[in-house]
N, C-alpha and C positions, 0 to 999 in steps of 0.2 A: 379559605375564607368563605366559599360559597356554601359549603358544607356546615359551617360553624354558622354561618348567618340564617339558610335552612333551622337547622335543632331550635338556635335562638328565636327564631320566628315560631314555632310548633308550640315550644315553652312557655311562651308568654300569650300564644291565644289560649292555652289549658290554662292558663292563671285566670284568663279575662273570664273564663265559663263558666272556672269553678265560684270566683268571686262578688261576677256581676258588678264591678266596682266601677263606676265610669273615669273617675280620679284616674284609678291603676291602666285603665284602657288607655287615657291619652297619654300616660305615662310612656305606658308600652309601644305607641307609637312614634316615640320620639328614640327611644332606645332601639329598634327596628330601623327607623331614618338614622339613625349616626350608625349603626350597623353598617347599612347600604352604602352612606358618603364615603367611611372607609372605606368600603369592599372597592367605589369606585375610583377612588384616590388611589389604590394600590393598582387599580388596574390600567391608571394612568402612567405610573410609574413603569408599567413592563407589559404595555396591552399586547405589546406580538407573543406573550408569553403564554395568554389564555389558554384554558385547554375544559373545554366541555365535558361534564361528567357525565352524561348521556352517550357520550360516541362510546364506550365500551361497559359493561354489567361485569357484576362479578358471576361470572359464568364459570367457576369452580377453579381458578386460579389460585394454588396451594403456597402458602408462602411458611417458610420455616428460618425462623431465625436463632443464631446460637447465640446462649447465653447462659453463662458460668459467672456464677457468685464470684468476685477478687481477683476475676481474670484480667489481666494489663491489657491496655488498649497502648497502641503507637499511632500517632500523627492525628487521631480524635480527635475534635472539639467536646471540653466537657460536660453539654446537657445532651450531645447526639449517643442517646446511651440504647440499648435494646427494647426497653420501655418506652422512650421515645418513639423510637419504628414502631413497637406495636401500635401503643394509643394512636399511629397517624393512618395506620392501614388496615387495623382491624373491621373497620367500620363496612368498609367496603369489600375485602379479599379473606378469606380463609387464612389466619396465619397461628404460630405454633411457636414454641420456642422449644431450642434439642440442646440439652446441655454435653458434655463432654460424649459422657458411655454411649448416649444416644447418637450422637454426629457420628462416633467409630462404628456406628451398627447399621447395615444394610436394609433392618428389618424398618429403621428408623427415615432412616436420609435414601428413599428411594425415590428414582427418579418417577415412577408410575407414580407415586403417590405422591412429590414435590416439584412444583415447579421453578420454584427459584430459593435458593438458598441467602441466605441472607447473611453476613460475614462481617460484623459490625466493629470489629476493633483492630480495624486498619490493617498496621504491616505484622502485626503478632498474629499466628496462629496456634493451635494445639498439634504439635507436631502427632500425637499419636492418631488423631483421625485422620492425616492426610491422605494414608493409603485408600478409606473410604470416599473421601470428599470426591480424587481423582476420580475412583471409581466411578461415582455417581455422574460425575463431568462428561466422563467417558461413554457410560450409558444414556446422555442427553442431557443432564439436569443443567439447568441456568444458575447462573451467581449475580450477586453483587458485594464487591467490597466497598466500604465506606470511604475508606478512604489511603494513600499512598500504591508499596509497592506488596500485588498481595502476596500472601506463603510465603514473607522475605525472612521473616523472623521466628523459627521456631521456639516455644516454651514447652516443660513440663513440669508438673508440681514434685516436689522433691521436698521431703521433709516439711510438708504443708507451706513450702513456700514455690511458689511460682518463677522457674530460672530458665535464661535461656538455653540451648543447647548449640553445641558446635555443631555443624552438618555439613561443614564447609562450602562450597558454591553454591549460595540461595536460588541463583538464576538459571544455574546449571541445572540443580536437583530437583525444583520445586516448581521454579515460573515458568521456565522453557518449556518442560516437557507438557505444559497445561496452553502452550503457545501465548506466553507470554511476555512480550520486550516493556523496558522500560529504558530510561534517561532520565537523567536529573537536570531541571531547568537552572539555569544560574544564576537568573533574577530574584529566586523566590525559592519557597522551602519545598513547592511541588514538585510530582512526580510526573515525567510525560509518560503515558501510556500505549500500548497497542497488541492489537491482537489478530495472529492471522492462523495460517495452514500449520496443522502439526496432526503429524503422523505417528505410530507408536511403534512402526518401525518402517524403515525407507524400503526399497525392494530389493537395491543393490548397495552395498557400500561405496558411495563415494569417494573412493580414494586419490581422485586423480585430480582433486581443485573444481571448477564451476565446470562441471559437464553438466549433468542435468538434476537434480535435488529431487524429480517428483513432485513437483510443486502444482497440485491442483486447489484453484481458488473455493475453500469452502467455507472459509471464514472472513469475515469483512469487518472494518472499522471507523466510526464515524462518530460526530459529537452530537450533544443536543443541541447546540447552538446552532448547528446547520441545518435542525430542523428546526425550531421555534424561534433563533432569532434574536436568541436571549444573552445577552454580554453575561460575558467572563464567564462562557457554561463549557469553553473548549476543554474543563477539565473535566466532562462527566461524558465518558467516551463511552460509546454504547456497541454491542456488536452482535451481532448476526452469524445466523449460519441458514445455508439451506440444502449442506448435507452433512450427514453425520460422517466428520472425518477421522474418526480411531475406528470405527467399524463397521465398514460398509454394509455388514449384513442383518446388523441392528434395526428393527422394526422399526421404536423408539424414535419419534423427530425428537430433532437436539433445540432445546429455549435460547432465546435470549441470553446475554449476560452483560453487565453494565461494572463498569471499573470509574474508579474516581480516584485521580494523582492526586488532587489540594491536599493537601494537611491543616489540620489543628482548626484557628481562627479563620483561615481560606476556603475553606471546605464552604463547599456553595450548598451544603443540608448542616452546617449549621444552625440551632435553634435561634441564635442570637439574630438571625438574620432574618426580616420580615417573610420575605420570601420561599424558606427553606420545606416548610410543610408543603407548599404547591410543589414543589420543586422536585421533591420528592413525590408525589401522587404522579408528578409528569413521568416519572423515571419509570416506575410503577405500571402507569396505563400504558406504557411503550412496549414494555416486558410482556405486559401480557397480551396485548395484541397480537392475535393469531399471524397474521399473514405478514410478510418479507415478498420486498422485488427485490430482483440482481440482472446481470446480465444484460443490462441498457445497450443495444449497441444499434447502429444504423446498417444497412445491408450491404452498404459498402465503404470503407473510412473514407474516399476519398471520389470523388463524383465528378463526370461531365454538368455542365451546365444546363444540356436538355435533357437529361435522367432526374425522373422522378426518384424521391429522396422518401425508403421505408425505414420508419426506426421499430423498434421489439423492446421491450420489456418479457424479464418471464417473472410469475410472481406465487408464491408457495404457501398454503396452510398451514401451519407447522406444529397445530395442537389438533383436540378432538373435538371442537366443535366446528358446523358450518358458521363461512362468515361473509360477508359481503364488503367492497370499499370503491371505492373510484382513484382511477389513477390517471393524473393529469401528466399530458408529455408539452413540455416550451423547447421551442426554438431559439435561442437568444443571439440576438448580433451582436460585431464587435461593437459598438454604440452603449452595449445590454441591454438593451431594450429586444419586448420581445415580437419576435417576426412571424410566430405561427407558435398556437395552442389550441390544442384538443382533447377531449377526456372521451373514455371510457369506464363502463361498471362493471364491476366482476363478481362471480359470487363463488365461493369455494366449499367446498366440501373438505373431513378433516385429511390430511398427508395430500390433495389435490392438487396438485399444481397447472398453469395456463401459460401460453404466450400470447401478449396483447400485442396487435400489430396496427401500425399508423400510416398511411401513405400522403408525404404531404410533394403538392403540385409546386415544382420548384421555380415557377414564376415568381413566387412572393419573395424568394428570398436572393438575395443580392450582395451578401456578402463573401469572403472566401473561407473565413471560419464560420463554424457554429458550434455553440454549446447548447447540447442537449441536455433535458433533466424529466426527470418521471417524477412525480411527486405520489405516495400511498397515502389516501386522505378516507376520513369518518368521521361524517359531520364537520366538515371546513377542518379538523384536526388534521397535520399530519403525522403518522404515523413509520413513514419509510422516506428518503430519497436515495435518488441516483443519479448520476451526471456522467455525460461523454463528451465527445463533439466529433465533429466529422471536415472534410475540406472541399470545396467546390475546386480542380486543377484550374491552378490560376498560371496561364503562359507567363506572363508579366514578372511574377514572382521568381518561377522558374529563371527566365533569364535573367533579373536584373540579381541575382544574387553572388554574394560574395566571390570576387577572384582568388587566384592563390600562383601563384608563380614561384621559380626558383633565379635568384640571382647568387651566384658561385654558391658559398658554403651557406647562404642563406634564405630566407623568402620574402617574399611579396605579397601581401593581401590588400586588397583591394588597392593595386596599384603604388603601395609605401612599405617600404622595408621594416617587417616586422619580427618578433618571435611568433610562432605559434603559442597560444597560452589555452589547453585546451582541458578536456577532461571526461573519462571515459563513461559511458553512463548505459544502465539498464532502466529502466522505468521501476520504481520499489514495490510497488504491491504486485506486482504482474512476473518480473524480470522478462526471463525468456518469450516467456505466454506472451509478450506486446506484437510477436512476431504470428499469433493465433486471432488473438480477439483485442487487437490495444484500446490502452484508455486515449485517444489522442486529447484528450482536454489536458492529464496530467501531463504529459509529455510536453504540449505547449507550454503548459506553466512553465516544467523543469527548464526550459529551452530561453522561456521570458527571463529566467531568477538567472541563466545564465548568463543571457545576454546584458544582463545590467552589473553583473562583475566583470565585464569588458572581456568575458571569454569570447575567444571567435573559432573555434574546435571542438566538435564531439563526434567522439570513436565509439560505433553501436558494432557489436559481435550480430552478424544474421546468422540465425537458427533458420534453414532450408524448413518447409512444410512437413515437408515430405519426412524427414529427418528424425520427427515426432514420433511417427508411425514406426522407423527403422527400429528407434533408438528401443522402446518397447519389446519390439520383435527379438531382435537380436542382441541385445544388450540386456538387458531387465528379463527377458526370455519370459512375458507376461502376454496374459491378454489386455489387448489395447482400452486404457480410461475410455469410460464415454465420452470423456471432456477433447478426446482429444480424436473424434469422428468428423469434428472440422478439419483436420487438418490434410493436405490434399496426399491424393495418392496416385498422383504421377510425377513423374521426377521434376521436369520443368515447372514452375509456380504458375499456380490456376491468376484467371483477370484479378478475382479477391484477393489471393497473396500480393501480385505485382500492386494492388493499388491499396496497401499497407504501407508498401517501399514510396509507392511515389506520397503519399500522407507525411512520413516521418520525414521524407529530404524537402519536401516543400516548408514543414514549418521550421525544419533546420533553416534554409536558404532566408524564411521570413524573417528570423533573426539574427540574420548575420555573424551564423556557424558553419563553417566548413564542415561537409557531411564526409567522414572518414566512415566504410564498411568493411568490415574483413570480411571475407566471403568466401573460402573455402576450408573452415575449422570445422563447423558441427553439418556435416552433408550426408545425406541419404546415400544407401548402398551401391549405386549409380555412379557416385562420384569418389567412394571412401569408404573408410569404416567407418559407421556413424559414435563408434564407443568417443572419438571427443580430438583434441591435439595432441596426441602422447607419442611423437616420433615415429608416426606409423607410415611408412613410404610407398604403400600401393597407388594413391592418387597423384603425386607425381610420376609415376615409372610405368602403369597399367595401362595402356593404350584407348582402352575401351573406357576407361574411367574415365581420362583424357577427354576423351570424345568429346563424352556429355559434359563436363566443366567448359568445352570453349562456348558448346553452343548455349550456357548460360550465360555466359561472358558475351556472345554476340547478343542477346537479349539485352542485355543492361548496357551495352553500349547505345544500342539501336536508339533504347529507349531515352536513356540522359545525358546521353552526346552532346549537346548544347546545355546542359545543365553548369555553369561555369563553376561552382561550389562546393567540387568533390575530389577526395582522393582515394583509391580503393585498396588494401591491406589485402594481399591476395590470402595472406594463412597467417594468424595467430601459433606464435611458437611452434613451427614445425619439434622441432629438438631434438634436430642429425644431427649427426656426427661430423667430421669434416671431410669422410671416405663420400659423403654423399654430397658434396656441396658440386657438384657437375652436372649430377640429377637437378636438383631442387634449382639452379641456373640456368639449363635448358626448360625446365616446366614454365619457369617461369616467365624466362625469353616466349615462349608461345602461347602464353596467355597473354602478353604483350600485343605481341602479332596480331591476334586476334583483333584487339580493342583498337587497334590502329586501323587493322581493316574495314571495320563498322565505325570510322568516323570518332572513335574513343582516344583521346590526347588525354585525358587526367593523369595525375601523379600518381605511380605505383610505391608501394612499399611491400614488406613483410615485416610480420610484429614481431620481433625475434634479435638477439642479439647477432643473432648470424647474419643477419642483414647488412653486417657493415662489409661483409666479405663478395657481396654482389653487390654492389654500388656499379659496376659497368652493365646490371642490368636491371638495376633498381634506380628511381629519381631522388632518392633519399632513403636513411637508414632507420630505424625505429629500436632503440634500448628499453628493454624491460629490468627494472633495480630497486633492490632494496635499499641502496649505499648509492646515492651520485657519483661521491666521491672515488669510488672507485674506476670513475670515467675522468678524472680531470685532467689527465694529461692526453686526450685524445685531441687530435689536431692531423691539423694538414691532410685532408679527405678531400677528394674535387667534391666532395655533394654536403649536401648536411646532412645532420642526424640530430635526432629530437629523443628525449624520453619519452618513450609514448604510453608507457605504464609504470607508475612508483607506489608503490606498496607500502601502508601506511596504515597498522592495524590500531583500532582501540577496543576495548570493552565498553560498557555501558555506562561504566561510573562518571561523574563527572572529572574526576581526578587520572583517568583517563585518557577523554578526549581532552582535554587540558596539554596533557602529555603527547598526543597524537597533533595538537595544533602549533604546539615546539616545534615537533619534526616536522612537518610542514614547512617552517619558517625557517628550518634548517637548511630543509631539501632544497628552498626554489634559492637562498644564498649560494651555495653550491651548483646551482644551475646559472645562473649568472655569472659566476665564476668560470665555469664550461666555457668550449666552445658550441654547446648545444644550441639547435635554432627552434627546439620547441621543449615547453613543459608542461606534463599531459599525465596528473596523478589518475590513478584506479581508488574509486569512483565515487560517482555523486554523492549518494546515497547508501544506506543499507535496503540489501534483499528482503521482502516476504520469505523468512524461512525459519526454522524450527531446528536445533541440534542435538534433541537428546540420544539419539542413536546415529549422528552423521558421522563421519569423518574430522580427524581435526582441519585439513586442509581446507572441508567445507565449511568448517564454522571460523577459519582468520578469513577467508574470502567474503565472507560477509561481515567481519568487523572491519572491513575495507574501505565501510560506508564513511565519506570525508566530510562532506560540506551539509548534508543536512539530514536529520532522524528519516524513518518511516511516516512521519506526517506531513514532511514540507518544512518543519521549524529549523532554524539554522543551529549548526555547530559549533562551537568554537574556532575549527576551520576556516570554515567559511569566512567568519571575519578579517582570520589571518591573510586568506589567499586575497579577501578584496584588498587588504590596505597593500598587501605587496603588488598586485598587478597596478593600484592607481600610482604605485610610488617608484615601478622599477625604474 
């Protein structure tokens, strides 16, 4: 409207000059005044919406949109047509239209020469330039789809009629390999969206289930709405990179690219919709803003009280021209309200990248949580955010947190006979990685969402530091990611590791979750082979390996001995044999030893069905199962035994998880049935991960995700498992 009410204004003084009319003059300035009241009435309706066309110039931002005469659109609104996009962007950005030949020609759809391709009729594409489009993806170029799920639907023209083609697995062939997930919302006809890390090939084959995928974060996702503020925009999910993840050695920075689930009348670029032409320029000035932050984190997750508190931001140019912006860092209490904000300016040069760094004096703040956020602003616009948080060790916390006991075949939390009802979780944008640089903002969330399904258990896999460095070396037989030069390189965990651990068991404990850790599956060459769980019996049997596992075990004793909240899973599925169950009951007799010597009484287990066979040196047993039922005549055990992982895959349809929230409802009747004293499905969420050349084992391990997508939104699960836990 600001644009439109501009020309309008221009217009009508060249009428006033040419005509001299004073009649038409007062005219014109009443049609300039109703101009204006709308422009301000609309910007009453959605003022956090604003967005200054001054904060960015068209500075040779190429835009190419496809457009083929007769070509079907799916999930569209009918005036959001190709012409629309032009006439709304021309004005200001270089843009083009590339019909079919041209979109399959390299000569055409170049990422040097394009910076955002423009992809306008939803979930249809033209299957024969997908090989180029990837390509271009691949070599950098940005997209946006209008609207649903993109590259879901291939067409070709065939006897001058437009049909679709079979390709069979859309997701498998087309979205995945471009990293990108989707879900069907159940409310509504939209699509949930997301997009992360995808590699064009992994380094190892993952054949052995969640060892380690190669999961370095170089794509990220977020909405407009968490940057402008603007309702019902959580469907125009925007995403970043700030390194090119199909080929490291690509000069070429990788653009922007912006997805939109709504369909049809929903579609928030809608013409129909007053809003839809800003809404669109928003999308537009975001894309082509040069510079991305990432990497928000605090210097250390979890802080004494007289330690000054550094937070970093790093933040990247990621076209060819210089840019400049300011980037504001908030401290926010549990109140929300904020406790400390500071900015800095930055000016980049193009592929440049900086670390801003913030030192703030930890007298002002008083809380035991904080959320952090960086905000990338130009001209009061913003442009980027990022959010963490960090924890001040709160003693308070630490002790007064959840008990856990055993009476006979059963347990005790917080002093009343209960089941364990718990559930095993990785952090979803991060998994492993929470063990390198965590989000702890998202982890509290995950922890809050748990805590209010009356969960009071979660089972976190520690990945050793150290473990990173091995697994590379010796495993991947690679030179080590830069990403992963944080991670320590001595066997015992540096003050930074250790106060990750005490971060995640403190906001477990503040939510009244039993903090379950296995601790000797994914270990540095010190303790194991770091290839992963797969029956490999030098860390029980090796003396010298031995060693160094108790004296980590004297560490964590030392340290959360008085933590009353914990129970520790010494190995995730050894899976001996039963020639070896002598070994794996002495190793484990002496890690025992240990914890008792340094003041450690917590409950032992191992994750493993073999667990039920050392009960004279385990405090309970831990079942891993597809089928419950295959447990339900187990009885008569002096200890309990809990399911501590049930495997519960869906795909992404919503037909489905549908199907995946049955079985659920199936599993935990069947548990009730049991004499089980805990139920503890695998897991929260789905993984950050990509499978066009994984494993299958890697890609059902990630449709394992139960209770809620990669954004936080709930399952159908999720609702299952609350109404069962408020109704057992």
């Amino acid at each position: 409207m600001y644009w439109a009410m501009s020309w309008i204004n221009r217009y009508l003084i060249f009428k006033i000059k040419l005509f001299k009319n004073y009649f038409c003059y007062g005219l014109c300035l009443l049609c300039i005044f109703a101009v204006t009241v709308n422009s301000l009435a609309e910007n009453d309706i959605d003022n956090d919406s604003k967005i200054n066309s001054d904060s960015i110039k068209n500075t040779g931002f190429n835009i190419a949109i496809f457009k083929e005469n007769d070509f079907p659109a799916k999930g569209v609104p009918d005036l959001l047509t190709p012409d629309f996009l032009f006439k709304n962007l021309a004005e200001r950005f270089s843009v083009i239209y590339l019909d079919i030949a041209q979109l399959s020609n390299e000569k055409y759809l170049d990422a040097h020469k394009v910076d955002l391709l423009i992809l306008p009729y939803g979930e249809t594409f033209p299957c024969q330039a997908f090989a180029q489009i990837k390509r271009y993806i691949f070599e950098g170029g940005g997209i946006l789809n209008i609207a649903g799920r993109p590259f879901w639907e291939p067409v070709v023209k065939i006897s001058g009629k437009w049909q679709k083609l079979d390709k069979g697995d859309s997701y498998k062939n087309f979205m995945s390999a471009l990293g990108i997930k989707y879900y069907e919302r159940r409310d509504d006809k939209s699509i949930g969206l997301s997009v992360t890390t995808s590699l064009g090939d992994t380094p190892i084959q993952p054949t052995h289930g969640n060892v380690f995928p190669y999961r370095v974060p170089v794509r990220d996702f977020y909405f407009l709405e968490e940057l402008l503020n603007i309702k019902d925009n959580k469907q125009i999910v925007l995403i970043k990179s700030w390194r090119n993840p199909y080929s490291p050695l690509l000069k070429n920075l990788p653009r922007k690219w912006c997805l939109i689930g709504a369909k049809d009348a929903d579609n928030p670029l809608n013409p129909k919709s007053p809003l839809s032409q800003r809404k669109l320029i928003q999308i537009i000035d975001n894309l082509a803003f040069p510079i991305i932050i990432y990497g928000l984190e605090t210097s250390l997750p979890a802080y004494l009280r007289e330690e000054k508190v550094t937070v970093s931001v790093k933040a990247a140019n990621m076209r060819k021209n210089k840019e400049t912006a300011e980037i504001e860092f908030k401290f926010i209490g549990e109140d929300g309200m904020t406790a400390y904000c500071t900015r800095a300016n930055i000016e980049l040069s193009p592929g440049e990248q900086t670390i801003v760094k913030e030192i703030c004096d930890p007298g002002v703040l008083k809380d035991s949580f904080y959320k952090i956020s960086a905000e990338l602003k130009k001209n009061d616009v913003i442009f980027d955010k990022e959010e963490n948080g960090f924890v001040f060790i709160d003693k308070n916390i630490l002790k007064n947190g959840p008990t856990i006991k055993i009476i006979g075949d059963k347990f005790a939390i917080n002093g009343k006979k209960s089941f364990i009802l718990g559930m095993n979780y990785y952090e979803s944008k991060l998994g492993e990685l929470m063990w390198l640089a965590p989000n702890l903002l998202r982890i509290r969330d995950d922890f809050k969402a748990m805590h209010a399904l009356n969960i009071n258990f979660v089972r976190i896999h520690y990945h050793h530091s150290k473990w990173f460095r091995d697994y590379f070396n010796l495993v991947v037989k690679q030179e080590l990611d830069p990403y992963f030069n944080i991670a320590d390189q001595t066997v015992l965990p540096s003050e930074r590791s250790l106060r990750i651990l005490d971060a995640v068991i403190q906001l477990a404990q503040e939510e009244g979750l039993i903090f379950c850790m296995d601790i000797f599956s994914l270990v540095p060459e010190e303790m194991g082979d770091p290839v992963g769980w797969l029956g490999l019996k030098e860390r029980i049997v090796e003396k010298e390996k031995i060693d160094v596992q108790k004296k980590f075990i004297a560490l964590l004793a030392k340290r959360y001995k008085d933590v009353p909240g914990i129970t520790w899973d010494l190995w995730n599925e050894p899976r001996l044999g039963v020639e070896d169950l002598g070994k794996l009951r002495l190793w484990a007799k002496q890690l025992r030893n240990i914890l008792i010597e340094n003041g450690d009484r917590h409950l032992i287990t191992i994750g493993d069905d073999i667990s039920l066979y050392l009960l004279d040196e385990l405090d309970y047993a831990s079942i891993h199962a597809d089928n419950l039922g295959d447990f339900s005549k187990l009885k008569n055990l002096d200890k309990p035994f809990i399911f501590q992982e049930i495997w519960n895959s869906a795909g992404c349809s919503l037909r489905e998880e549908v199907r995946q929230a049955d079985k659920l409802k199936a599993d935990f009747n069947d548990f009730l049935k049991s004499k089980a004293a805990g139920f503890v499905p695998w897991q929260w969420t789905r993984q950050a991960r990509l499978w066009g050349n994984a494993s299958d084992s890697e890609k059902w391990d990630d449709e394992l995700g139960l209770c809620v997508h990669d954004d936080g939104s709930p399952k159908p699960a999720y609702y299952v498992l609350r109404g069962k836990i408020n109704n057992y």
